[in-house]
C-alpha atoms as an extended CHARMM CRD file, in Angstrom:
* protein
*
       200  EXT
         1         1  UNK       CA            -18.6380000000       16.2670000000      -11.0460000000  PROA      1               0.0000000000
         2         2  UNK       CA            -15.6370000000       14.3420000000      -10.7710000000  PROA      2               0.0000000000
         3         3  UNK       CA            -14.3340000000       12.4400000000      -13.7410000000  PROA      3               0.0000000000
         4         4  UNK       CA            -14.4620000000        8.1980000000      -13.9120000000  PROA      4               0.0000000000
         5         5  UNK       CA            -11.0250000000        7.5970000000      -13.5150000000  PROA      5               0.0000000000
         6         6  UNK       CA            -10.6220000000        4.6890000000      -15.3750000000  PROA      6               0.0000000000
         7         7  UNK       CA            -12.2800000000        6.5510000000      -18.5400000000  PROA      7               0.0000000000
         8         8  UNK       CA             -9.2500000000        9.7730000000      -17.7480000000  PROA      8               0.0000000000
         9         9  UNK       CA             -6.7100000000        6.6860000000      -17.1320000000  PROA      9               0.0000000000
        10        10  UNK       CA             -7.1170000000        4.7960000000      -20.2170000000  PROA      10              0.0000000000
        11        11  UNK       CA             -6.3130000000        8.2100000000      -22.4300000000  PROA      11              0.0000000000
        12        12  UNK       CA             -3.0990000000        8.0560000000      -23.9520000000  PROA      12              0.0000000000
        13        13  UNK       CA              0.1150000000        8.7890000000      -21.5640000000  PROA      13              0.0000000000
        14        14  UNK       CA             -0.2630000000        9.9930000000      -17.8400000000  PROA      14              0.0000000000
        15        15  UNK       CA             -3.0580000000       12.5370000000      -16.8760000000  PROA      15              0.0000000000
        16        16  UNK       CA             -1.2450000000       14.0560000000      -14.8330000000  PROA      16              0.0000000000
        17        17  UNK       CA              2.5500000000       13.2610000000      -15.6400000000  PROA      17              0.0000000000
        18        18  UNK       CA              5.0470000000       10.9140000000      -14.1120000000  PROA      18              0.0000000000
        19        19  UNK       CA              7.1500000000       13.5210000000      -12.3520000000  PROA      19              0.0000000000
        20        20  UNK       CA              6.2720000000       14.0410000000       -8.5440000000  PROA      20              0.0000000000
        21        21  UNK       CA              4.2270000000       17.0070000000       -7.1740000000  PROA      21              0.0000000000
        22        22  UNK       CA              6.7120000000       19.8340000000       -6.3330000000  PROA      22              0.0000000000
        23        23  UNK       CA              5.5410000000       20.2460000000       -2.5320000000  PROA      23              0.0000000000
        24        24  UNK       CA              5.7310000000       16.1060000000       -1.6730000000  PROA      24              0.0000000000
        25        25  UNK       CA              9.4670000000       16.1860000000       -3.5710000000  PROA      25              0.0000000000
        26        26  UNK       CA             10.4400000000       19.3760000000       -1.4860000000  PROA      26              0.0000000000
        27        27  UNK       CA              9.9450000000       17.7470000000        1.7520000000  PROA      27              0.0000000000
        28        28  UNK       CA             10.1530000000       13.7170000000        1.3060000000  PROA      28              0.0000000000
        29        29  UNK       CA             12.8320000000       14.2110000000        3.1360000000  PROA      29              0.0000000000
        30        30  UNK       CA             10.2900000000       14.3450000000        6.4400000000  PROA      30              0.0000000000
        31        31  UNK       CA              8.5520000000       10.7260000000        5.2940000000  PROA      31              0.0000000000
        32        32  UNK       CA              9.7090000000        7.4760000000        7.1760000000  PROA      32              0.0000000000
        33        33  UNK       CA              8.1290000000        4.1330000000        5.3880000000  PROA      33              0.0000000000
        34        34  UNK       CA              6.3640000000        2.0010000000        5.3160000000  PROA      34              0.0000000000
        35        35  UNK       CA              4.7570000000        4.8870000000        3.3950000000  PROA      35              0.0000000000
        36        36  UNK       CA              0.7780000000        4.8770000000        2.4310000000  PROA      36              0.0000000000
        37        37  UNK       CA             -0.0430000000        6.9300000000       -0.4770000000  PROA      37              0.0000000000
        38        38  UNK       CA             -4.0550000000        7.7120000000       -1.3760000000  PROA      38              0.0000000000
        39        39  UNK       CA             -5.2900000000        7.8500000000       -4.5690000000  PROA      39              0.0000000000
        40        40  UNK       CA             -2.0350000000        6.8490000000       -6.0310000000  PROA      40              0.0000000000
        41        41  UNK       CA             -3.2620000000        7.4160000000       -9.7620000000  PROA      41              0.0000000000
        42        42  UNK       CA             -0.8870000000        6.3160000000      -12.3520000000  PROA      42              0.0000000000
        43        43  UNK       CA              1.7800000000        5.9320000000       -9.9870000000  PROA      43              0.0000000000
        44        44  UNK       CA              4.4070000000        9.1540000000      -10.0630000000  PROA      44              0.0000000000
        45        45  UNK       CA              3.9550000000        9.7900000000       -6.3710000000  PROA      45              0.0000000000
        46        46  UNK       CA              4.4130000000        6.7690000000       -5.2010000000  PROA      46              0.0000000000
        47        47  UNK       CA              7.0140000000        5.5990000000       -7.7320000000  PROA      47              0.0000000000
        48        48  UNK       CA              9.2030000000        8.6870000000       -6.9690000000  PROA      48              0.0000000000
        49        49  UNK       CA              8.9730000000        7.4360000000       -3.0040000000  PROA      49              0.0000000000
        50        50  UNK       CA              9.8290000000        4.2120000000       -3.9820000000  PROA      50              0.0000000000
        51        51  UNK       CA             13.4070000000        5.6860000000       -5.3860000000  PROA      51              0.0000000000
        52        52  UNK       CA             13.6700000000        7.0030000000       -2.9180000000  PROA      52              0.0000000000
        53        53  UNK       CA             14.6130000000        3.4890000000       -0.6540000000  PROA      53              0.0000000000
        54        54  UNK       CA             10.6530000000        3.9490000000        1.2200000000  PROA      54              0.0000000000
        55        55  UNK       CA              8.4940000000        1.0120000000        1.4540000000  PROA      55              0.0000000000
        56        56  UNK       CA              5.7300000000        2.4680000000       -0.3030000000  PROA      56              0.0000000000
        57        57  UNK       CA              2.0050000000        0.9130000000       -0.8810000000  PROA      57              0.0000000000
        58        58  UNK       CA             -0.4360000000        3.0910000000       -3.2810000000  PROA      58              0.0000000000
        59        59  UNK       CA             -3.8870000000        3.0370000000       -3.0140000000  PROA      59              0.0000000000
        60        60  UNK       CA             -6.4500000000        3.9260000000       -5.9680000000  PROA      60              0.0000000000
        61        61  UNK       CA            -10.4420000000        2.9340000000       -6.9750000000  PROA      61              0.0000000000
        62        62  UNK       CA             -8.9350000000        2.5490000000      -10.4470000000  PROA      62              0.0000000000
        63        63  UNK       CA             -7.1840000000       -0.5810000000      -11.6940000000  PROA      63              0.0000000000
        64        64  UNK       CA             -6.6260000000        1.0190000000      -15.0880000000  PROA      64              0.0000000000
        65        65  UNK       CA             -4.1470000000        3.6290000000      -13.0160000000  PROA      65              0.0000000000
        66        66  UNK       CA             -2.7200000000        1.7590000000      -10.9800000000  PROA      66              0.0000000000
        67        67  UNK       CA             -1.8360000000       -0.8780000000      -13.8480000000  PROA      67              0.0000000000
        68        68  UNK       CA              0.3570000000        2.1750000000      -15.4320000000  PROA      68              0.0000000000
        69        69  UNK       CA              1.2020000000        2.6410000000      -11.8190000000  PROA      69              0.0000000000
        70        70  UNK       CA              3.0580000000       -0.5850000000      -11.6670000000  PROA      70              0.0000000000
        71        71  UNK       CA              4.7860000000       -0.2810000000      -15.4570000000  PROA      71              0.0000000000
        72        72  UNK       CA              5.9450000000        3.1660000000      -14.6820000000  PROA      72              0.0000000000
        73        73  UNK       CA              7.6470000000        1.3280000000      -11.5070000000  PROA      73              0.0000000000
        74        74  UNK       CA              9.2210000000       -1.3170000000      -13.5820000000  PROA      74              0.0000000000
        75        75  UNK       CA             10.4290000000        1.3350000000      -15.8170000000  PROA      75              0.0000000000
        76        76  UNK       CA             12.2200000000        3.0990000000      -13.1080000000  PROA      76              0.0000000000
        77        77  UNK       CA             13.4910000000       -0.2610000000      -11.6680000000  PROA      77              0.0000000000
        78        78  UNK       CA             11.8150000000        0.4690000000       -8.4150000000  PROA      78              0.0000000000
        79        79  UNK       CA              9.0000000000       -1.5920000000       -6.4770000000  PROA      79              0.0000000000
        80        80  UNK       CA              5.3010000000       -0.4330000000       -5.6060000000  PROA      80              0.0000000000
        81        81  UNK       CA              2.9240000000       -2.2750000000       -3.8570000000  PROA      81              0.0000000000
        82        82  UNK       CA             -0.4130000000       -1.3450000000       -5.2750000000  PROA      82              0.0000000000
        83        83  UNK       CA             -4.1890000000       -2.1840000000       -4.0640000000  PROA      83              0.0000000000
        84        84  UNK       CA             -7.4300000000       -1.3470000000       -6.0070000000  PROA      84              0.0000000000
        85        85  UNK       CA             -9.5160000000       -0.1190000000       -2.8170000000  PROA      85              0.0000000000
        86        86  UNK       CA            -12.4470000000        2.6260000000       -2.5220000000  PROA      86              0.0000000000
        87        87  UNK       CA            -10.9540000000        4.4940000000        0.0620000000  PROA      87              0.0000000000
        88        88  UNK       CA            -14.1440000000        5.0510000000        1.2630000000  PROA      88              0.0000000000
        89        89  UNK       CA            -14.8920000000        2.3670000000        3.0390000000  PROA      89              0.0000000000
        90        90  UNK       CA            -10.9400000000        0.5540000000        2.6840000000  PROA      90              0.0000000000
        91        91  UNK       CA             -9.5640000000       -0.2440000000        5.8790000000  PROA      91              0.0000000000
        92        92  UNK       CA             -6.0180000000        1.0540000000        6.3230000000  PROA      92              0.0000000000
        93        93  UNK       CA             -4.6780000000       -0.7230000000        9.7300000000  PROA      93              0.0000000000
        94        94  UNK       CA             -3.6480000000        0.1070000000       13.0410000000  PROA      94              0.0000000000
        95        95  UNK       CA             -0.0610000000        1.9990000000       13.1820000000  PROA      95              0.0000000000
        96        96  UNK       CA              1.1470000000        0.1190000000       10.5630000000  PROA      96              0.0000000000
        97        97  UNK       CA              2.3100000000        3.4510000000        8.3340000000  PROA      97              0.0000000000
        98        98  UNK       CA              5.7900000000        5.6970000000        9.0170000000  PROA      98              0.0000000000
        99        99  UNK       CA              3.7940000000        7.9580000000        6.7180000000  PROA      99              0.0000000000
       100       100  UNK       CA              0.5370000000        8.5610000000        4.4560000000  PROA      100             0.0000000000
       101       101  UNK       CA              0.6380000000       11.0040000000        1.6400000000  PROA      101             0.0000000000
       102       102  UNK       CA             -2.4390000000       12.4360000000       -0.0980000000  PROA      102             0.0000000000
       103       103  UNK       CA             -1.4800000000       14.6260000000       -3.5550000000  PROA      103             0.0000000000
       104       104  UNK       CA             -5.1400000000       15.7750000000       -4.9450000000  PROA      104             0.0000000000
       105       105  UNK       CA             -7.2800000000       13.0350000000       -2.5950000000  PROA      105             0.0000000000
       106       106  UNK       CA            -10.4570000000       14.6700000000       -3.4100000000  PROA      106             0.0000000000
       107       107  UNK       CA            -13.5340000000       13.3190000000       -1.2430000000  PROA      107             0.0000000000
       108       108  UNK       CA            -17.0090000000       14.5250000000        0.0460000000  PROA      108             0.0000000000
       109       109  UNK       CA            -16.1440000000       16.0060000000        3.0490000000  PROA      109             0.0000000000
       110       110  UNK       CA            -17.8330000000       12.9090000000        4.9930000000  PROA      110             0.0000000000
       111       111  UNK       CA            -16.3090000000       10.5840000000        3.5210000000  PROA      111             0.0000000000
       112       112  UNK       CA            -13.0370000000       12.6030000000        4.1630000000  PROA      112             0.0000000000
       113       113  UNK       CA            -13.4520000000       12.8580000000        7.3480000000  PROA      113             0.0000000000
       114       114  UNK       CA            -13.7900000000        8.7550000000        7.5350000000  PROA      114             0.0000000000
       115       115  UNK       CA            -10.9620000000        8.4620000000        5.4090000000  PROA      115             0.0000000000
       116       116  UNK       CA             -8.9730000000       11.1870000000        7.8590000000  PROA      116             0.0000000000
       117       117  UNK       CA             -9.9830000000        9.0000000000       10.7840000000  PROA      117             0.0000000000
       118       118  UNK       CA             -8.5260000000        5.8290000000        9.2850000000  PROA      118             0.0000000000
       119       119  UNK       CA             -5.0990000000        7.7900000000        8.2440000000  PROA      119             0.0000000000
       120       120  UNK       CA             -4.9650000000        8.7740000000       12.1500000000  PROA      120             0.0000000000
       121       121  UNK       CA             -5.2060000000        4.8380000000       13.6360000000  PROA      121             0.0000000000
       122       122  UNK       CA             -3.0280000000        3.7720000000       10.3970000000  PROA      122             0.0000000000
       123       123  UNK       CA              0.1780000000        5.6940000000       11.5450000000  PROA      123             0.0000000000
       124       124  UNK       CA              2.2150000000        4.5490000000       14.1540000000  PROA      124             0.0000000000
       125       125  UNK       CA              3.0580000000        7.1930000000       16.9100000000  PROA      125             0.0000000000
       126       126  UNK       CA              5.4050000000        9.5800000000       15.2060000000  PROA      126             0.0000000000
       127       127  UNK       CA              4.1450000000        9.1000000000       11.7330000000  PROA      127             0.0000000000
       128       128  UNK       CA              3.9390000000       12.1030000000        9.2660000000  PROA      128             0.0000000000
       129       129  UNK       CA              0.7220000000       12.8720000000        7.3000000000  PROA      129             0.0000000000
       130       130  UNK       CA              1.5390000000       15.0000000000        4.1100000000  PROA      130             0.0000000000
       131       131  UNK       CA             -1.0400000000       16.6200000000        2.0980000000  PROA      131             0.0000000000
       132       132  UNK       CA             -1.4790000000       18.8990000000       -0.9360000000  PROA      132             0.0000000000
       133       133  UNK       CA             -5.1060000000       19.3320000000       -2.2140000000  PROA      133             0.0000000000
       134       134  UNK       CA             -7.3330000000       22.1650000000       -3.6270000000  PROA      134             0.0000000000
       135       135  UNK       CA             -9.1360000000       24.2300000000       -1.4410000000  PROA      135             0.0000000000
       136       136  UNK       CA            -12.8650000000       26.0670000000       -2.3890000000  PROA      136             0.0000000000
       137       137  UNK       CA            -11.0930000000       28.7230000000       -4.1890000000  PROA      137             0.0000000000
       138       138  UNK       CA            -10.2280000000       26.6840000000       -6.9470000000  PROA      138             0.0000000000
       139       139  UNK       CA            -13.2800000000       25.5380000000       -7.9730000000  PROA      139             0.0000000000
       140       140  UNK       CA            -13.7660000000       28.7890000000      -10.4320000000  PROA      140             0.0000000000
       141       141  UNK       CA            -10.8210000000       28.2260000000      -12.2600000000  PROA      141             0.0000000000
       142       142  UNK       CA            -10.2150000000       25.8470000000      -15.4810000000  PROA      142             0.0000000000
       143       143  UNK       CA             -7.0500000000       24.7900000000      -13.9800000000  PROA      143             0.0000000000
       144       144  UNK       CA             -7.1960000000       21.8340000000      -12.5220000000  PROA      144             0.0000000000
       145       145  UNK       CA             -9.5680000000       19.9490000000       -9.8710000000  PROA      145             0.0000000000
       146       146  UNK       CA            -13.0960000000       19.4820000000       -8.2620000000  PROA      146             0.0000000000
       147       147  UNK       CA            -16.0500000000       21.9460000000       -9.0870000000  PROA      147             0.0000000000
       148       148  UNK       CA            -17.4030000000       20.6320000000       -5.9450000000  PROA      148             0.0000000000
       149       149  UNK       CA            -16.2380000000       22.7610000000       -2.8040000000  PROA      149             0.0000000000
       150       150  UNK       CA            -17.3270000000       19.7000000000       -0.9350000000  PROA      150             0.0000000000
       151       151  UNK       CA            -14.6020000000       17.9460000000       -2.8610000000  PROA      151             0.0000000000
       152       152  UNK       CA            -11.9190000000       20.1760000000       -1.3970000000  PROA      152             0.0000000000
       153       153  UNK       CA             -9.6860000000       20.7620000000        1.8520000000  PROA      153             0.0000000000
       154       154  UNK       CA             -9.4140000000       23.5940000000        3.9140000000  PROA      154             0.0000000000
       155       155  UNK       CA             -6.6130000000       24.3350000000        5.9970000000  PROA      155             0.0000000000
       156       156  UNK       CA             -9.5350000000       24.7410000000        9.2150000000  PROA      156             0.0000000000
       157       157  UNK       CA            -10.7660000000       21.1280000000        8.3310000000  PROA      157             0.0000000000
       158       158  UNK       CA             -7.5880000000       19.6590000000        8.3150000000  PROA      158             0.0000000000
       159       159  UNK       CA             -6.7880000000       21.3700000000       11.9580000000  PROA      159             0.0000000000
       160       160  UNK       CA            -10.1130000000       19.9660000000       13.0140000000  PROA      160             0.0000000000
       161       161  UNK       CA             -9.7340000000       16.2860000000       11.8030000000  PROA      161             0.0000000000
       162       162  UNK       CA             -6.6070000000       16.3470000000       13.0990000000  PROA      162             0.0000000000
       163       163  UNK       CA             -6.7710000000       18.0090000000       16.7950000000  PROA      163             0.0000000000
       164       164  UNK       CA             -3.4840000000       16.6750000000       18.8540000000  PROA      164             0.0000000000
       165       165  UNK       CA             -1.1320000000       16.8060000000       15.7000000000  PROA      165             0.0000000000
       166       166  UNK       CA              2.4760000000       18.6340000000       15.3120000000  PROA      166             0.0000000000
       167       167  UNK       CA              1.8000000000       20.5340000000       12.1500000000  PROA      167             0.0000000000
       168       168  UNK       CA              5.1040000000       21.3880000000       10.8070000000  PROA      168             0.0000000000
       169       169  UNK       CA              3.3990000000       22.8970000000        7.6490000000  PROA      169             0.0000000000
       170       170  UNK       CA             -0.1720000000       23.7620000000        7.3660000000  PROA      170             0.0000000000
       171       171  UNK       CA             -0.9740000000       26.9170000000        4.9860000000  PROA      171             0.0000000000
       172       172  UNK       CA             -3.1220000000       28.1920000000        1.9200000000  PROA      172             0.0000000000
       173       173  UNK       CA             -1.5550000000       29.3120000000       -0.8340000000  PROA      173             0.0000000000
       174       174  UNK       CA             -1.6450000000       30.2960000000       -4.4430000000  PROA      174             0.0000000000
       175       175  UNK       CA              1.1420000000       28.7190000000       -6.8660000000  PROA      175             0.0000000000
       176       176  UNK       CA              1.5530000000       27.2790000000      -10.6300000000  PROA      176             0.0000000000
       177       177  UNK       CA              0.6230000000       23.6150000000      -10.6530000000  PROA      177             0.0000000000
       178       178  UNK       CA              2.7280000000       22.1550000000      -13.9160000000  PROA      178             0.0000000000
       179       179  UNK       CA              1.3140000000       18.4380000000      -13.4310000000  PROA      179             0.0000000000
       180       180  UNK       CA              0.1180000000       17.0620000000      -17.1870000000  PROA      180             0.0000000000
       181       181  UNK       CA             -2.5540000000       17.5720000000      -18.8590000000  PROA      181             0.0000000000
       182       182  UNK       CA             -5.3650000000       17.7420000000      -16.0090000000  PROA      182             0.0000000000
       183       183  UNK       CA             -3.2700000000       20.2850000000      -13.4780000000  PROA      183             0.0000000000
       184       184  UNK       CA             -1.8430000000       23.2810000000      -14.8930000000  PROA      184             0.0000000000
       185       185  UNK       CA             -2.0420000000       26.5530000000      -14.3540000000  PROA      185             0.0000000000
       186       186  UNK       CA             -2.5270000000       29.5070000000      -11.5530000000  PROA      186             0.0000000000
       187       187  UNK       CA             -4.1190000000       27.0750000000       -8.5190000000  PROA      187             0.0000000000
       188       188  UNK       CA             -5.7870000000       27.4980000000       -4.7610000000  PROA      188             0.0000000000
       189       189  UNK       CA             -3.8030000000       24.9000000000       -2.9060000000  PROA      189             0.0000000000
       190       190  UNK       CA             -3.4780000000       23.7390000000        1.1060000000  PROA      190             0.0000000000
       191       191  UNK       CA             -0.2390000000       22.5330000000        2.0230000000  PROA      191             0.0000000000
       192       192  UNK       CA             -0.1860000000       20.2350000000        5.3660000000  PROA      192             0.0000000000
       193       193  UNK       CA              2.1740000000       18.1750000000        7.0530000000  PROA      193             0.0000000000
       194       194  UNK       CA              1.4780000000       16.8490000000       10.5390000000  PROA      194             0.0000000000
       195       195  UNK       CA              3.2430000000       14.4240000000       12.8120000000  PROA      195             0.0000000000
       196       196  UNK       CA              1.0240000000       12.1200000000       15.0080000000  PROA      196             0.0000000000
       197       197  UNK       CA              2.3400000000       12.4690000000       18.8440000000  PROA      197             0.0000000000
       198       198  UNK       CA              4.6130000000        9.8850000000       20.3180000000  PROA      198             0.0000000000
       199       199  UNK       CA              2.5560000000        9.1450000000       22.8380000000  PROA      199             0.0000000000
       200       200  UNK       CA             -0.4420000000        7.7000000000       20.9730000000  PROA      200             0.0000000000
């Protein structure tokens, strides 16, 4: 069952810190802006793109986390656009996005698939798509993330809703997650990066 995020938002600090996730900092170096990130949360992702110099616009159902969002990016002196969408049904554009980033994005796998569909019209030819999420695996452990396997990505999925795509990274893997209070510990993770073709 997943959580209501305004409920795990209005708790004291930031769920799930204000530092980046390790894998987007290791390669943000790959993102071009305007950059869309999905369920921005309390704002670290997208806050550390925006210091970055990107053009970044964070998406979230949650106003209470995206309110925290936008003090965190005052605090930093940086600028984030933020919009209080359910990215279920939110309309993202036509090749409007360098980039869209999705850190822990969990959906029913319908709805991701939607969702994935949007993300593939919404970057312009070229664009990167950068993804960390938990795969089935995790769903035993107390570390972090759905109990739902149809909450979570596999690395086959992600090759399937995205047939025609460069991936420069796409792999399973098991690391430490250090990420507040919500994400710690041994986790079951797919990494993905993908660039759309140029010809599209």
């Amino acid at each position: 069952m997943q959580p209501s995020w305004n409920k795990r938002y209005e708790e004291a600090g930031f769920a799930y810190g204000t530092e980046p996730n390790d894998f987007l900092r290791e390669h943000a170096h790959l993102l071009e802006g305007p950059v869309l990130s999905l369920a921005e949360g309390e704002g670290r992702n997208g806050v550390f793109l925006a210091g970055l110099g990107l053009d970044v616009t964070g998406v979230d159902s949650s106003d209470v986390g995206l309110n925290k969002a936008r003090t965190l990016a005052q605090a930093r002196g940086v600028s984030l656009r933020t919009v209080v969408a359910d990215l279920a049904t939110h309309e993202l554009g036509h090749a409007g996005y360098g980039s869209v980033v999705a850190i822990y994005a969990h959906f029913p796998r319908a709805v991701r698939q939607a969702v994935h569909q949007r993300v593939r019209e919404a970057l312009r030819p070229g664009g990167m798509y950068l993804v960390e999420a938990y795969t089935p695996a995790q769903t035993t452990r107390p570390t972090g993330g759905p109990r739902d396997p149809d909450l979570c990505y596999t690395l086959a999925s992600l090759q399937e809703d995205f047939r025609g795509f460069e991936i420069l990274i796409g792999r399973e893997v098991e690391r430490s997650v250090v990420e507040g209070r919500y994400h710690t510990g041994p986790a079951s993770v797919v990494q993905w990066i993908a660039r759309k073709p140029r010809d599209h």
